[in-house]
Short mmCIF file of the C-alpha atoms (twelve columns), coordinates in Angstrom:
data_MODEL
# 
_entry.id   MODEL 
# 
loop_
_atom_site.group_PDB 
_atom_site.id 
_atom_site.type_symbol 
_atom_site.label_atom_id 
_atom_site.label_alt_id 
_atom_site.label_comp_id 
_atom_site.label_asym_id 
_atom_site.label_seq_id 
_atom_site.Cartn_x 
_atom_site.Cartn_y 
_atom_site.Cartn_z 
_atom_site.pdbx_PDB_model_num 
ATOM 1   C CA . UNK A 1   27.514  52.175  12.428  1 
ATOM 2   C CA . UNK A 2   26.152  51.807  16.018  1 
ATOM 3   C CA . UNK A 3   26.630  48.551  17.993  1 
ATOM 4   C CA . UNK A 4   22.553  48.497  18.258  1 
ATOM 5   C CA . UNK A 5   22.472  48.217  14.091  1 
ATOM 6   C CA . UNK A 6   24.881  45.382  13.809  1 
ATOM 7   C CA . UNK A 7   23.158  43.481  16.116  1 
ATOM 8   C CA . UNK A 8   19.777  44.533  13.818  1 
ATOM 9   C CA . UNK A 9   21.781  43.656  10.987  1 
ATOM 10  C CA . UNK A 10  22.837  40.383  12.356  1 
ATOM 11  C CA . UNK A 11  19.607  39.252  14.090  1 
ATOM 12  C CA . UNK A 12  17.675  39.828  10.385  1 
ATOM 13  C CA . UNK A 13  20.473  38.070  8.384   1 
ATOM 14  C CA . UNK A 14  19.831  34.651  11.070  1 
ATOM 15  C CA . UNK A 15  15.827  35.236  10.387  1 
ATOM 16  C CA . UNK A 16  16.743  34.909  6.784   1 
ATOM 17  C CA . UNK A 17  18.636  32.007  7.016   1 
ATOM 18  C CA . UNK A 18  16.347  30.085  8.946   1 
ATOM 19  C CA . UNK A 19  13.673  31.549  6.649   1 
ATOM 20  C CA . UNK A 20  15.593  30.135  3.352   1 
ATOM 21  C CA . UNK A 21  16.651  26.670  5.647   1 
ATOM 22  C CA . UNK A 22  12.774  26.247  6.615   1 
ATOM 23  C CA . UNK A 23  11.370  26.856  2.687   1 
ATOM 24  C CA . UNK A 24  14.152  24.352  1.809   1 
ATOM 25  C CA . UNK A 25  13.409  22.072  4.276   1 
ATOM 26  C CA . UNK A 26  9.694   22.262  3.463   1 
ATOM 27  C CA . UNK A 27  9.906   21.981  -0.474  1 
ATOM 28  C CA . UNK A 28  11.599  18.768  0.114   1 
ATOM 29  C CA . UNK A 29  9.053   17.065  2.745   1 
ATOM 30  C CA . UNK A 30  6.148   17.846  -0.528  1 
ATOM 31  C CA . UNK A 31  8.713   16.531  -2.446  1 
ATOM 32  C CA . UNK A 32  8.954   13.393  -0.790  1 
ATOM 33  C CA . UNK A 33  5.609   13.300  0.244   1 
ATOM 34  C CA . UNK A 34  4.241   13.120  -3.126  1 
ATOM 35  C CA . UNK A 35  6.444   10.648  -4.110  1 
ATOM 36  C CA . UNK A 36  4.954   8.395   -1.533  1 
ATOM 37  C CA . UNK A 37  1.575   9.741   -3.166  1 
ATOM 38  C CA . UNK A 38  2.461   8.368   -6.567  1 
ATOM 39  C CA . UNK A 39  4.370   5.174   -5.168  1 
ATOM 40  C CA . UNK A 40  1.026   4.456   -3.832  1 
ATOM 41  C CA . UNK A 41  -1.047  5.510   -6.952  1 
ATOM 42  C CA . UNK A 42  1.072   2.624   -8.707  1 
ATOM 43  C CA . UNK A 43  -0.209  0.331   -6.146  1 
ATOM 44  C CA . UNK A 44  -3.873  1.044   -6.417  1 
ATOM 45  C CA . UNK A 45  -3.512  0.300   -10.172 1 
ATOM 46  C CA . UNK A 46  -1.983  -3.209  -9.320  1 
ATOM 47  C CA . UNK A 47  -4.670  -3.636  -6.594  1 
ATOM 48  C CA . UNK A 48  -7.390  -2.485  -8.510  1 
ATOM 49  C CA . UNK A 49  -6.499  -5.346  -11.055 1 
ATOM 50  C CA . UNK A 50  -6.315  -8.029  -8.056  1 
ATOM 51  C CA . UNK A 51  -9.636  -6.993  -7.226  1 
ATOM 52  C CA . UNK A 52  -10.944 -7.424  -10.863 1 
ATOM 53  C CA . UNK A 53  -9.880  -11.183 -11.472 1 
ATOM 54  C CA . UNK A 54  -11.302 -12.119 -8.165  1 
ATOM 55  C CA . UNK A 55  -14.871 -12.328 -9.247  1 
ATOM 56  C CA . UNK A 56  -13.726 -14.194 -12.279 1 
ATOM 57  C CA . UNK A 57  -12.108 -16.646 -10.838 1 
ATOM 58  C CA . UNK A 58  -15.033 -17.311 -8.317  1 
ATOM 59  C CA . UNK A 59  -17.323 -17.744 -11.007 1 
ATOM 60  C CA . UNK A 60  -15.045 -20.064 -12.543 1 
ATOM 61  C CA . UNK A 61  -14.295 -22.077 -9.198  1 
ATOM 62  C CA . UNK A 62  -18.132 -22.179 -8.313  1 
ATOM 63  C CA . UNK A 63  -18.539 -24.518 -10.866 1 
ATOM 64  C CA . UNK A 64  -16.681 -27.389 -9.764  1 
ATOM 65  C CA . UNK A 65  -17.379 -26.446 -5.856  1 
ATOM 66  C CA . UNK A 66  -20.487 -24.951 -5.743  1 
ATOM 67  C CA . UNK A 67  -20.680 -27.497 -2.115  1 
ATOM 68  C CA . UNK A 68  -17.723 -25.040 -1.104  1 
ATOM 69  C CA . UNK A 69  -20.716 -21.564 -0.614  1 
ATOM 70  C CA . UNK A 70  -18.985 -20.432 2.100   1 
ATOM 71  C CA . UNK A 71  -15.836 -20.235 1.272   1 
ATOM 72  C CA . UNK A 72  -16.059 -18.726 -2.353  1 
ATOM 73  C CA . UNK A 73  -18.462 -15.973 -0.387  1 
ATOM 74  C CA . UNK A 74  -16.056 -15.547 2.323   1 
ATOM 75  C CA . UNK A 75  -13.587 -14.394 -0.843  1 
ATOM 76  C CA . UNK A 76  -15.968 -12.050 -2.368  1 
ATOM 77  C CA . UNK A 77  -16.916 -10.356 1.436   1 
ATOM 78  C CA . UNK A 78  -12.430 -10.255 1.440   1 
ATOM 79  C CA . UNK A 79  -12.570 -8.982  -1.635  1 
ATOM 80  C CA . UNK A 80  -15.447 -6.662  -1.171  1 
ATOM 81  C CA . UNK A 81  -13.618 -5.208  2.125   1 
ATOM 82  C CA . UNK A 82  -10.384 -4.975  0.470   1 
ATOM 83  C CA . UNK A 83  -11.687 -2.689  -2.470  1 
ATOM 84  C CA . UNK A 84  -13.406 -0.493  0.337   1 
ATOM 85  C CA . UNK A 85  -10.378 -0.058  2.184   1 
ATOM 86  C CA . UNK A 86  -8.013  0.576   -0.752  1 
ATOM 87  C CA . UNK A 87  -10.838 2.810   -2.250  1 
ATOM 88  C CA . UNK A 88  -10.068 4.804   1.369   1 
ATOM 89  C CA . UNK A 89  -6.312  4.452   1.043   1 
ATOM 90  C CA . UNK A 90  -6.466  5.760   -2.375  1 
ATOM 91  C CA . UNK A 91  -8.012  9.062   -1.508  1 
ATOM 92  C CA . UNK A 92  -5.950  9.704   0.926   1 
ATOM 93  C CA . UNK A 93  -2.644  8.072   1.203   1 
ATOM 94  C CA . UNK A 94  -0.875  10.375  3.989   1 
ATOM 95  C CA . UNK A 95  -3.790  9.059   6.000   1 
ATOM 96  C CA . UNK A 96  -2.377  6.474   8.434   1 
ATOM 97  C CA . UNK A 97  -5.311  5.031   9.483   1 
ATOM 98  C CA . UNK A 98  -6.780  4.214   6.066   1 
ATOM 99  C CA . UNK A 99  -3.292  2.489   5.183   1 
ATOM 100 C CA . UNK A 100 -3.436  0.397   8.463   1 
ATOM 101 C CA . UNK A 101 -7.017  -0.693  7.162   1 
ATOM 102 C CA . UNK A 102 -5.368  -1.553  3.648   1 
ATOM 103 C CA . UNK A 103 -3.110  -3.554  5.505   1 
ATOM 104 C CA . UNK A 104 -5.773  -6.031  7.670   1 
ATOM 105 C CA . UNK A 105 -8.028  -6.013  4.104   1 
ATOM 106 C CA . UNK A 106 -5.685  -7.268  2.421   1 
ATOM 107 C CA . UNK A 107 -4.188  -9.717  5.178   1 
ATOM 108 C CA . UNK A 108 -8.094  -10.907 4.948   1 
ATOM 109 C CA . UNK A 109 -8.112  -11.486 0.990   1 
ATOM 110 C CA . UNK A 110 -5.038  -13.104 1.198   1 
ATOM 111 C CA . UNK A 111 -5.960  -15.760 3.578   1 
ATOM 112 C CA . UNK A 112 -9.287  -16.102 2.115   1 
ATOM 113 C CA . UNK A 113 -7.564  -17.070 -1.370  1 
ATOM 114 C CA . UNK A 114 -5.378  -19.008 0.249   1 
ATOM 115 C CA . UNK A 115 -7.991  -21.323 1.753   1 
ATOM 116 C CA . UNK A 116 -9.888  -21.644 -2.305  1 
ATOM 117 C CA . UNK A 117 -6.656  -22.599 -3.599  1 
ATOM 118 C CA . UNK A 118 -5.906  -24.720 -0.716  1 
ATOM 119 C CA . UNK A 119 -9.430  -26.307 -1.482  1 
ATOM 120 C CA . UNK A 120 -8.972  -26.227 -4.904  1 
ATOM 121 C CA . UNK A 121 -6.603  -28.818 -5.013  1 
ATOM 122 C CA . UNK A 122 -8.521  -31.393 -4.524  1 
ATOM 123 C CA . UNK A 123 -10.589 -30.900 -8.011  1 
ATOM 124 C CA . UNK A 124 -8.621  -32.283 -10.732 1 
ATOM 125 C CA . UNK A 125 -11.078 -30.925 -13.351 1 
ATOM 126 C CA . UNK A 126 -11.071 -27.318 -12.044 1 
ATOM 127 C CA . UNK A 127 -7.201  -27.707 -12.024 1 
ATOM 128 C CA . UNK A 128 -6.909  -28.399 -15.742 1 
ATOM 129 C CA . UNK A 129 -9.273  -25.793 -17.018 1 
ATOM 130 C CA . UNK A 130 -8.163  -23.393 -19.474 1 
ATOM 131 C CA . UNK A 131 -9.796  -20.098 -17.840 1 
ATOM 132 C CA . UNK A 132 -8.581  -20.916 -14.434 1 
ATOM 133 C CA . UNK A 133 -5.077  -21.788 -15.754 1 
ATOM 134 C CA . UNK A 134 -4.966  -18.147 -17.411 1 
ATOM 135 C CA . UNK A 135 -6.742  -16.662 -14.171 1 
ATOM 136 C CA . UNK A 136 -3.817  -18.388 -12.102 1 
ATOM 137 C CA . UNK A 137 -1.597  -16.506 -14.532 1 
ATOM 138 C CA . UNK A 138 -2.419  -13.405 -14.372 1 
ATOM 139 C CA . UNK A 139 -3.000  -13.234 -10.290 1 
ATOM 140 C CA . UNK A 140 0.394   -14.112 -10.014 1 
ATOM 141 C CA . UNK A 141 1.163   -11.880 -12.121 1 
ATOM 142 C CA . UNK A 142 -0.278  -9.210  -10.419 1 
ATOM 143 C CA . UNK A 143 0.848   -10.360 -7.263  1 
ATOM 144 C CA . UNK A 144 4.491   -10.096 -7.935  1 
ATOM 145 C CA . UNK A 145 3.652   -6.430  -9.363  1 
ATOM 146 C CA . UNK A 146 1.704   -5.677  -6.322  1 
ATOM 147 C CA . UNK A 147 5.213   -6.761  -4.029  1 
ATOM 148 C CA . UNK A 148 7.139   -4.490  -6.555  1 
ATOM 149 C CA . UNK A 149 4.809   -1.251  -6.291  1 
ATOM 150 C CA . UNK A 150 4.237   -2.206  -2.245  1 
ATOM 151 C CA . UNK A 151 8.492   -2.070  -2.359  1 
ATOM 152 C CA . UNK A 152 8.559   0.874   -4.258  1 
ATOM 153 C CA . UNK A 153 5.888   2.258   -2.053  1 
ATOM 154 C CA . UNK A 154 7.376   1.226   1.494   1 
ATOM 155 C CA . UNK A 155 10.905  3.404   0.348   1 
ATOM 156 C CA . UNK A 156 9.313   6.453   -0.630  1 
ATOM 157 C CA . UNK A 157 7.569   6.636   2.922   1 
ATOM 158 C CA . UNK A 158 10.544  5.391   4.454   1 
ATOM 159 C CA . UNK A 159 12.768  8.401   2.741   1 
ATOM 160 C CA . UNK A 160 10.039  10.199  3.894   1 
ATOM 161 C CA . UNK A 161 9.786   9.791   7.545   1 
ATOM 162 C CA . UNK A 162 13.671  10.156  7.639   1 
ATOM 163 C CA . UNK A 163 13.772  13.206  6.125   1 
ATOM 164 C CA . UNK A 164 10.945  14.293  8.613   1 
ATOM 165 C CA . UNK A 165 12.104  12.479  11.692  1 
ATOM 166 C CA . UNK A 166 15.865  14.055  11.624  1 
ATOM 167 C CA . UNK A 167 17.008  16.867  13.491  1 
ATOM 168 C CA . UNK A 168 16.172  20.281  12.615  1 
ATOM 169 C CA . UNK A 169 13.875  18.908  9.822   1 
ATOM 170 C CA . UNK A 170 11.684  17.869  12.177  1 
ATOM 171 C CA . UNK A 171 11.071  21.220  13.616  1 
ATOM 172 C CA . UNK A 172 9.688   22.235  10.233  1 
ATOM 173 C CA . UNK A 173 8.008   19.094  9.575   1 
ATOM 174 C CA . UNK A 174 5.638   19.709  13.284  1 
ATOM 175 C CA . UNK A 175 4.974   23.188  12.050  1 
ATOM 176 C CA . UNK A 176 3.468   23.128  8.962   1 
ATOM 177 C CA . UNK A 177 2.384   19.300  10.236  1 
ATOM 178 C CA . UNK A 178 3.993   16.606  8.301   1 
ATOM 179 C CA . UNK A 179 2.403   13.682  10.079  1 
ATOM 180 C CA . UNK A 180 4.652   10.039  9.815   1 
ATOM 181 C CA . UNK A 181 3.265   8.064   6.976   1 
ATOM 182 C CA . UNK A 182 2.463   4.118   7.669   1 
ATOM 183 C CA . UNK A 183 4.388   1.382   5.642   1 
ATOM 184 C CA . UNK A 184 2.264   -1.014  3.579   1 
ATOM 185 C CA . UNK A 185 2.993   -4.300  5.047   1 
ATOM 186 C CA . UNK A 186 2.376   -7.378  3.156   1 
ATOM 187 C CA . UNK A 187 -0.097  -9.370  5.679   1 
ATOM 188 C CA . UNK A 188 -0.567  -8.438  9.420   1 
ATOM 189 C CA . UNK A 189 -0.495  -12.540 10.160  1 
ATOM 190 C CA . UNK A 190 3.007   -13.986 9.877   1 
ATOM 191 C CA . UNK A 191 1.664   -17.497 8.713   1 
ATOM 192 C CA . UNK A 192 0.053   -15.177 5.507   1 
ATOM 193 C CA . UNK A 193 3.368   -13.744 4.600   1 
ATOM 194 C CA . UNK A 194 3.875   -15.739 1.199   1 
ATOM 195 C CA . UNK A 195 1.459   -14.988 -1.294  1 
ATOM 196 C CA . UNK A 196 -1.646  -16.861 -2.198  1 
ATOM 197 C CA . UNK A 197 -0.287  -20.400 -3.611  1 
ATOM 198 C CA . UNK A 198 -1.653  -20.128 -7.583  1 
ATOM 199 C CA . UNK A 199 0.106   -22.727 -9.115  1 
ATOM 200 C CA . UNK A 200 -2.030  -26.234 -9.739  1 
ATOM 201 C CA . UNK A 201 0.598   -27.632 -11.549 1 
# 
């Protein structure tokens, strides 16, 4: 065998290897990115619900502070903007942008509900009725499955970008064009990083 077919021989065997290394390395950035996908499908479920009591509870606050008009519409326009945005998110989830408009919707809604229960307070009536006592319930409910799923959510993307960020993934990733995926933050405002207070006990 000539010296010009072992290097033939040994040039193909490398283009197979990095063949097999790049499939690998590719399978496992889908992999990962739809397990981001599905993190986030668990969070539109949760949100979805969030979305749902809020009219509810409106109606049920508007009531005993129907004087209050601007503040129980400036939670349905929150609202209203939040379900666009996740509605966005939802249909696209690798989609940074959309994700980063999730994130200032939702920072909205949660300062908007913030400043009903903050008013709320001062209605001792409204406080002690049954429908707003179960409404309180279940949004904090949902709340604390909403931190759960946005958890769940933020480590799949993180194990994500890793895997997509380290060296010599990351020359397969800009190939085929794995873009970074954004983290779901909580609230963009750090005075809105609790959740809405929903307890009137």
């Amino acid at each position: 065998m000539g010296a010009l077919a072992i290097v033939a021989l040994v040039v193909v065997a490398l283009l197979i290897v990095f063949v097999l290394f790049a499939i690998g390395v590719y399978n496992s950035l889908v992999q990962l990115r739809n397990q981001y996908k599905n993190s986030f499908a668990q969070i539109d479920v949760q949100l979805r619900r969030r979305y749902d009591l809020i009219p509810n509870l409106v109606e049920t606050v508007k009531g005993y502070m129907g004087h209050e008009r601007q503040t129980l519409e400036a939670v349905i326009q929150a609202r209203n903007a939040a379900v666009s945005a996740g509605q966005k998110a939802a249909a696209n989830p690798t989609d940074a942008q959309a994700i980063g408009e999730l994130n200032q919707a939702e920072a909205q809604l949660t300062g908007t509900l913030g400043r009903l229960f903050a008013l709320a307070e001062a209605y001792p009536d409204l406080k002690a009725n049954t429908t707003m006592i179960n409404l309180q319930e279940e949004l904090s409910s949902t709340e604390n499955k909403i931190s759960f799923a946005r958890q769940a959510f933020n480590d799949a993307v993180t194990a994500y970008n890793n895997r997509r960020e380290t060296f010599p993934a990351n020359l397969v990733a800009g190939i085929f064009g794995f873009t970074e995926a954004k983290l779901l933050e909580a609230v963009d405002a750090p005075q809105q990083r609790e959740a809405p207070k929903v307890s009137f006990s």
